[in-house]
C-alpha positions as MATLAB code, in Angstrom:
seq = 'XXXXXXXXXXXXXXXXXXXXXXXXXXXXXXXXXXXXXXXXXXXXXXXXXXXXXXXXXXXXXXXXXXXXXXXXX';
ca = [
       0.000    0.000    0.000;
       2.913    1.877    0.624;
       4.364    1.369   -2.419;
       1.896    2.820   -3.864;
       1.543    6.213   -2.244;
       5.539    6.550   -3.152;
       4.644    5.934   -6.453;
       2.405    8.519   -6.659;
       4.245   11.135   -4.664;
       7.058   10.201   -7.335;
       4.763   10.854  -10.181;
       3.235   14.417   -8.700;
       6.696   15.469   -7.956;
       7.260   14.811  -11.809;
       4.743   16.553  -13.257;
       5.730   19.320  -10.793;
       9.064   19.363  -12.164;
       7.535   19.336  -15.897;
       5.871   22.556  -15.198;
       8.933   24.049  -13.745;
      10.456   23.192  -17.106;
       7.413   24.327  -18.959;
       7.553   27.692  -17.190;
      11.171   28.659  -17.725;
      11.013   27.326  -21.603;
       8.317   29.830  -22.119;
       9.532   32.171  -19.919;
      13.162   32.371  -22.024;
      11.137   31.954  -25.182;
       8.866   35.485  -24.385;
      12.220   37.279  -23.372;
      13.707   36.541  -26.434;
      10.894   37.968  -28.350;
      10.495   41.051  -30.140;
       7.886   42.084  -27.970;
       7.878   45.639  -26.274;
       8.488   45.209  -22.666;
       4.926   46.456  -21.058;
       3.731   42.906  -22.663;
       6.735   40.955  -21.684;
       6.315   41.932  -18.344;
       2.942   41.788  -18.475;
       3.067   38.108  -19.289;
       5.542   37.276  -17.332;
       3.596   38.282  -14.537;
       1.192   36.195  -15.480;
       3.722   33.136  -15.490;
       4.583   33.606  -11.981;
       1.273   31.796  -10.694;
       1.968   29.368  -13.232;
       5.162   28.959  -11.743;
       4.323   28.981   -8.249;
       1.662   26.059   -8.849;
       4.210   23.784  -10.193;
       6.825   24.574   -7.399;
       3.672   23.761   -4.878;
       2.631   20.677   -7.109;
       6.802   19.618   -6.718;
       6.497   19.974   -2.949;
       3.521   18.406   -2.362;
       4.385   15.680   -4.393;
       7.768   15.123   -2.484;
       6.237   15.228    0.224;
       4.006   12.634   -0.518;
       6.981   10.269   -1.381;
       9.022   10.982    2.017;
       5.527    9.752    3.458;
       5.653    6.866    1.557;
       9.329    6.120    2.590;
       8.728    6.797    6.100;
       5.501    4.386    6.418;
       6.981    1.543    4.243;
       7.909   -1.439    6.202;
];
């Protein structure tokens, strides 16, 4: 049982990661535009609760998998 809540702790913390990866991709890819910089930064503000999800979807999800290490047998 166990095993299986470490498994899925792994799994969140993974897709947590992915949109970590996501963010700062899109994030590089909007600075690098030609864009005038009230809509970069205008954006990019909008990123940051983008970015703040996956960073709590990471934690959570490691957090689940120390629980799962710490109740396995």
């Amino acid at each position: 049982m166990m095993a299986l809540v470490f498994y899925a702790g792994v799994v969140t913390t993974l897709i947590g990661l992915a949109g970590i990866v996501w963010f700062f991709r899109r994030a590089r890819r909007l600075r690098e535009s030609e864009a005038d910089g009230a809509t970069v930064q205008a954006e990019l503000r909008a990123l940051v609760l983008l970015n703040m999800a996956a960073v709590g979807v990471a934690f959570f999800g490691l957090a689940i998998t120390v629980v799962g290490l710490i109740m396995a047998p």
